[in-house]
C-alpha positions in Angstrom: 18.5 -19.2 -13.6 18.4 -15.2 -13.4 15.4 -13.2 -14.3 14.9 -9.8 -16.1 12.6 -8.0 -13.5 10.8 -4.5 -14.2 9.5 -2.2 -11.3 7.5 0.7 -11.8 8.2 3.5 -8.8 11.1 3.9 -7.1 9.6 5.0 -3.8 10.8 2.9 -0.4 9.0 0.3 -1.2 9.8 -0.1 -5.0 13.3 -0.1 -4.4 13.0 -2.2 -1.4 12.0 -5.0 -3.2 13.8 -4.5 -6.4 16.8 -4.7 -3.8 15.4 -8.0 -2.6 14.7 -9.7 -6.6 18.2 -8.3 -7.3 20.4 -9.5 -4.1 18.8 -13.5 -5.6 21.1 -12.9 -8.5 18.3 -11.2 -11.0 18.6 -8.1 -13.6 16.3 -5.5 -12.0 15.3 -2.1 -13.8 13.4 0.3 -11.9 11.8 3.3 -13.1 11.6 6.6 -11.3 10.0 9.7 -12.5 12.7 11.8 -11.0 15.8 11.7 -12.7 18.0 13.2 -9.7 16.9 9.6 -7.9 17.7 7.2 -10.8 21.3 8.7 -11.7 21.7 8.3 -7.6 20.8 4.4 -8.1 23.2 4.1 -11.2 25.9 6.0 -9.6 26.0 5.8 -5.8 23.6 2.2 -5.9 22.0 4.1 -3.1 18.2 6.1 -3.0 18.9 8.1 0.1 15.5 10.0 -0.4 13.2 7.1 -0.1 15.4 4.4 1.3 18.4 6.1 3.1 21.6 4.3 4.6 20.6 1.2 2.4 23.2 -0.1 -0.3 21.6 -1.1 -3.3 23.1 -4.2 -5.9 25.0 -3.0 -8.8 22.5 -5.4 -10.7 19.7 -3.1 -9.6 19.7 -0.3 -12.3 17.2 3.0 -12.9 15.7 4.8 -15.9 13.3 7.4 -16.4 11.7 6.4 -19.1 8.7 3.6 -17.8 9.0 1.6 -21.3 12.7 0.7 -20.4 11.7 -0.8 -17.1 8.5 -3.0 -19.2 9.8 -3.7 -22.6 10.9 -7.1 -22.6 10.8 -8.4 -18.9 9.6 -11.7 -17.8 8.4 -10.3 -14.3 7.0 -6.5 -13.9 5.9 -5.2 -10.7 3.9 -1.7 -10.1 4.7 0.1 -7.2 3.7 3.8 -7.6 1.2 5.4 -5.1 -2.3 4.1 -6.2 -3.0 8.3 -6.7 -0.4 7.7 -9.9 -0.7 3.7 -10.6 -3.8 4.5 -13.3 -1.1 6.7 -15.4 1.4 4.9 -15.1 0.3 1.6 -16.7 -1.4 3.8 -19.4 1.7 4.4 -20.7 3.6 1.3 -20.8 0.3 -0.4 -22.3 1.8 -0.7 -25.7 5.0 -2.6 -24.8 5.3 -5.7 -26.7 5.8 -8.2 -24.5 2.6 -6.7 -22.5 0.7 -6.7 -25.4 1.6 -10.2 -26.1 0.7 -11.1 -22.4 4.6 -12.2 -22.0 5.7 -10.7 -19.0 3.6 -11.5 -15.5 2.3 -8.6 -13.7 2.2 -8.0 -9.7 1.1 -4.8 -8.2 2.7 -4.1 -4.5 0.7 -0.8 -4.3 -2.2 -0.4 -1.6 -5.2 1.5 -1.8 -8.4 1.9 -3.8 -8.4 3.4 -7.6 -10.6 6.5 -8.1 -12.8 5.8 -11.7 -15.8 7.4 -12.9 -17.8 5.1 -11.5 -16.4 5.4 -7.8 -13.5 3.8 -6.0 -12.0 0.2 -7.4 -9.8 -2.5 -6.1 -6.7 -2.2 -7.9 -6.5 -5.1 -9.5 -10.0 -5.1 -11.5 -8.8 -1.5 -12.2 -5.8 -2.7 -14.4 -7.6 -5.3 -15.5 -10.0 -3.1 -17.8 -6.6 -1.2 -19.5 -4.5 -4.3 -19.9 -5.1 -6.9 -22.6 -7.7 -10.2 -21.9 -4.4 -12.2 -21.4 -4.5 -10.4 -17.9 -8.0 -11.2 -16.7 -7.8 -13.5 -13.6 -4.0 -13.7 -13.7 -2.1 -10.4 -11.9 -1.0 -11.2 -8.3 -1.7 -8.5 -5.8 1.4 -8.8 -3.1 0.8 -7.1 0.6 1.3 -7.7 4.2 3.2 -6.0 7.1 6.5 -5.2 4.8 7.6 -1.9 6.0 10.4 -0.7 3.6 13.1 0.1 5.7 13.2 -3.5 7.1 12.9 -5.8 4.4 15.6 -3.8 3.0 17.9 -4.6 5.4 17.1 -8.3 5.7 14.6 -8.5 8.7 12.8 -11.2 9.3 9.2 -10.6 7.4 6.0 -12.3 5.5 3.8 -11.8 2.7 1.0 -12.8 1.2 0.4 -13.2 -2.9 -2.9 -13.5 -4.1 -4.5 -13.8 -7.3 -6.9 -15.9 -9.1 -4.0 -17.9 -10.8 -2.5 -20.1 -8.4 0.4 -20.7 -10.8 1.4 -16.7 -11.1 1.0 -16.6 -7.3 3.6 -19.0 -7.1 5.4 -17.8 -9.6 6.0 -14.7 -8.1 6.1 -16.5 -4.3 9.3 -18.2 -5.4 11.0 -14.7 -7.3 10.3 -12.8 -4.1 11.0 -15.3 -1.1 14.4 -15.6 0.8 15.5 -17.0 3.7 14.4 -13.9 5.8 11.8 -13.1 3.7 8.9 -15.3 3.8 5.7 -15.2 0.8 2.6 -17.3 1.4 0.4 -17.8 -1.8 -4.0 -16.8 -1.2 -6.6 -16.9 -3.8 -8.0 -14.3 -2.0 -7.6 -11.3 -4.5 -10.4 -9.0 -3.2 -10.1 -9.7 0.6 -5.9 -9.3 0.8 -6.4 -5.8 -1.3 -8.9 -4.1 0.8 -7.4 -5.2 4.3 -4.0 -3.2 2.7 -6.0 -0.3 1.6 -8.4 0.2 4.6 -5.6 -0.7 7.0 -4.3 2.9 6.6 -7.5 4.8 7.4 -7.6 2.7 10.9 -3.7 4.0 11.3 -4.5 7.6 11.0 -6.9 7.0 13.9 -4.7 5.5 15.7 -1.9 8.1 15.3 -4.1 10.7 16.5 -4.8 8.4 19.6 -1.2 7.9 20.1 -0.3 11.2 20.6 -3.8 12.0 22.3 -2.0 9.0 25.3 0.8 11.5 25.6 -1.5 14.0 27.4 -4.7 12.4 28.3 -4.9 10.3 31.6 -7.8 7.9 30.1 -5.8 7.0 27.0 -3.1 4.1 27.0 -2.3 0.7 25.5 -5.4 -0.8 26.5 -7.3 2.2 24.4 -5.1 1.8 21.2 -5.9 -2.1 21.4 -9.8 -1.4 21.8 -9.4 0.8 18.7 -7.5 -1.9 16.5 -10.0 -4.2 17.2 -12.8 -1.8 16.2 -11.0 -1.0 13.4 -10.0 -4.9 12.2 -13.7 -5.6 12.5 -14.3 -3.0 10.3 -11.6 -3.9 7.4 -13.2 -7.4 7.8 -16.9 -6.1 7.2 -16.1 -4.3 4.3 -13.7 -6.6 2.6 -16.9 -9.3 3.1 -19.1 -7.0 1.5 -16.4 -6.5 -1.6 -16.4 -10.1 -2.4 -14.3 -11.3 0.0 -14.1 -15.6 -0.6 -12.1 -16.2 3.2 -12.7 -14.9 6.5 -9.5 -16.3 7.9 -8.1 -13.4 5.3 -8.8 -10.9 7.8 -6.9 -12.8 10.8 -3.8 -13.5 8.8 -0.7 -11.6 8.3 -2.9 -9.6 5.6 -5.2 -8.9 7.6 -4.6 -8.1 11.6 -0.8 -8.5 10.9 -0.6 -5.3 8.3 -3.0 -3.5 10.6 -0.6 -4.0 13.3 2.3 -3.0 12.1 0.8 -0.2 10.2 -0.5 1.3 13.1 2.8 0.6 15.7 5.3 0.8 13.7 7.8 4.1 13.6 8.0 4.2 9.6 4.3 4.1 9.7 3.3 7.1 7.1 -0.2 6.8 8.0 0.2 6.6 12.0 3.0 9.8 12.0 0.1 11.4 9.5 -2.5 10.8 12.8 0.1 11.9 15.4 0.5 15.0 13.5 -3.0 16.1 13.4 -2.9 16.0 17.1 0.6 17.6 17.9 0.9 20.1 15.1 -2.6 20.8 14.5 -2.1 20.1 10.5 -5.5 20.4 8.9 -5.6 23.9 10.0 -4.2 24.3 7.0 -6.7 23.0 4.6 -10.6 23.4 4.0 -11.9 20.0 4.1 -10.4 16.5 2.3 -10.3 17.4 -1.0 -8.0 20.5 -0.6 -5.6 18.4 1.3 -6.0 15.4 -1.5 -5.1 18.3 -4.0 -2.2 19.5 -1.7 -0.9 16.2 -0.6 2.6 16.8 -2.0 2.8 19.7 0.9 3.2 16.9 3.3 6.6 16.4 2.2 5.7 12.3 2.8 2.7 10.6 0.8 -0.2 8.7 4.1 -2.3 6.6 1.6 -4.8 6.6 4.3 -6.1 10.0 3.2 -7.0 8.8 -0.3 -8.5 5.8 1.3 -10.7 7.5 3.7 -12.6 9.4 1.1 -12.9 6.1 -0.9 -13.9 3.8 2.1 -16.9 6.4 3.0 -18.3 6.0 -0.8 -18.0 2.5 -0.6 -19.6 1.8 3.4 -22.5 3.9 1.6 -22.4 1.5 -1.7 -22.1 -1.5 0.1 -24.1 -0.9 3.2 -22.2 -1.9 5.8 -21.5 0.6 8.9 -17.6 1.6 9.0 -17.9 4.1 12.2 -14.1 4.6 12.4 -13.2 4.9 9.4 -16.0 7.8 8.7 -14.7 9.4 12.2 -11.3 9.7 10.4 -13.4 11.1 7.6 -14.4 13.9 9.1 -12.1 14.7 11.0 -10.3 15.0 7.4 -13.2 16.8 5.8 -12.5 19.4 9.3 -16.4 18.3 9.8 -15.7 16.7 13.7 -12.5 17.3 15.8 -9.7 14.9 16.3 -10.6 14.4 20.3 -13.8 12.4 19.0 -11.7 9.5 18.5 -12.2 8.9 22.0 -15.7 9.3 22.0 -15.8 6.8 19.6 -13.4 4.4 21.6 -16.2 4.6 24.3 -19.1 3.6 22.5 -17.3 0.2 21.3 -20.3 -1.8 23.0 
């Protein structure tokens, strides 16, 4: 039996998985805050800006108006960066069916919310905004997913967490295929900060990526050193957060979206590090907060920006030493040159 499914953003990843819900047989509406993309997903069933050379279902349609892709659905799933996810649940808030608590809610985004009182996990975010029917039941979906391949059908897991066992599910069997694999957790807190701290740890390793181009001491060996150092760090401040299972931190949400966050060519967050080395980027800006305000100059969005400033508020809340991910810091905040990554590297003992 077919579905109505909402997505809000029609990024890669949006549309990637509105691809995947709609190629099962389901009605899929995405919205996307740029009409040029959605008329390009009505007309051409293609998003060649986000998602290029992928065909898209005829069943997978596009408006630009978010209370079209919420009123009514039985499944809605927020996938804006976490820079725009706040604004854009305000404003499909007063949709009926979310009002009434009718229509389950998953949240594919990654990264920390900025509040006034300091960085949240996304999910307690939303939580405050949406109605009590919400408390303790949205499922937080992550894991190494890059866009471009679960589009195309590559072989690929995820994990599903939430405090309800039975939306997990719920939202375990919508999503899975036969290539695409989704295990359930009840691990809410530990699954979201392993996907947002992930992406500071792949800005570092970009810049030692294109540091091995040049430098005789730097190789494979290095950039494994550095992925442990930077998976022990994910797994101290996820503990700190509230964190109920180590093994969190050794699964695919853990050390398997590090991974392919950090090695893999779509990587936003590793190309972002690569670039600091090879084109001397953050010449550009004054510290991390003119390049937070600028981010759209990029021309590509590395989450791990956002999440650096957040994870160095919260290694200071929480007290718990996170030495890479304040190396990435400043290197951001043009307080410490990129070539200290090594430096770092060294004193791993």
């Amino acid at each position: 039996m077919s579905s109505r499914i909402g997505v809000i953003g029609a990024g890669a990843w949006g549309t990637a998985v509105a691809k995947v819900i709609a190629d099962k047989g389901n009605e899929v509406v995405v919205w996307s805050h740029e009409k040029e993309t959605a008329e390009e997903i009505n007309l051409r069933h293609s998003n060649e800006r986000y998602l290029p050379g992928v065909s898209l279902p005829a069943s997978l349609s596009s408006v630009t108006d978010p209370v079209q892709a919420a009123d009514g659905m039985e499944f809605l799933i927020l996938a804006t960066p976490s820079l725009f996810l706040l604004d854009s649940l305000k404003r499909i808030l007063h949709v009926s069916s979310i009002r009434e608590g009718e229509t389950a809610i998953g949240v594919i985004t990654k990264g920390f919310i900025p509040t006034a009182k300091g960085p949240r996990l996304i999910l307690e975010t939303l939580e405050d905004y949406l109605p009590g029917f919400y408390r303790q039941s949205l499922v937080y979906i992550a894991g190494p997913s890059h866009a471009e391949e679960v589009s195309r059908g590559l072989i690929t897991g995820l994990i599903a967490a939430s405090e309800s066992a039975k939306n997990s599910f719920r939202f375990r069997d919508l999503m899975k295929t036969g290539r695409l694999l989704v295990f359930s957790s009840l691990d809410v807190r530990g699954v979201q900060v392993a996907a947002a701290a992930k992406n500071v740890i792949a800005i570092a390793f970009g810049m030692l990526d294109a540091l091995s181009e040049f430098s005789p001491s730097v190789g494979d060996n290095t950039e494994s050193l550095l992925l442990a150092a930077g998976l022990n760090e994910i797994q101290r401040l996820g503990l700190a957060m509230g964190a109920t299972h180590a093994e969190t931190f050794s699964s695919i949400a853990g050390v398997g979206d590090l991974d392919v966050t950090c090695r893999s060519k779509y990587g936003r967050n590793r190309r972002f590090g690569r670039e600091i080395i090879l084109t001397h980027l953050l010449e550009r800006f004054r510290n991390i907060d003119e390049l937070i305000a600028n981010i759209a100059s990029l021309g590509y969005l590395p989450e791990g920006i956002l999440a650096a400033k957040y994870t160095r508020i919260l290694a200071e809340q929480y007290g718990v030493n996170l030495p890479m991910c304040s190396l990435v810091h400043a290197v951001l905040d043009r307080r410490t040159e990129p070539l200290a990554v090594v430096d770092l590297i060294l004193k791993q003992q």
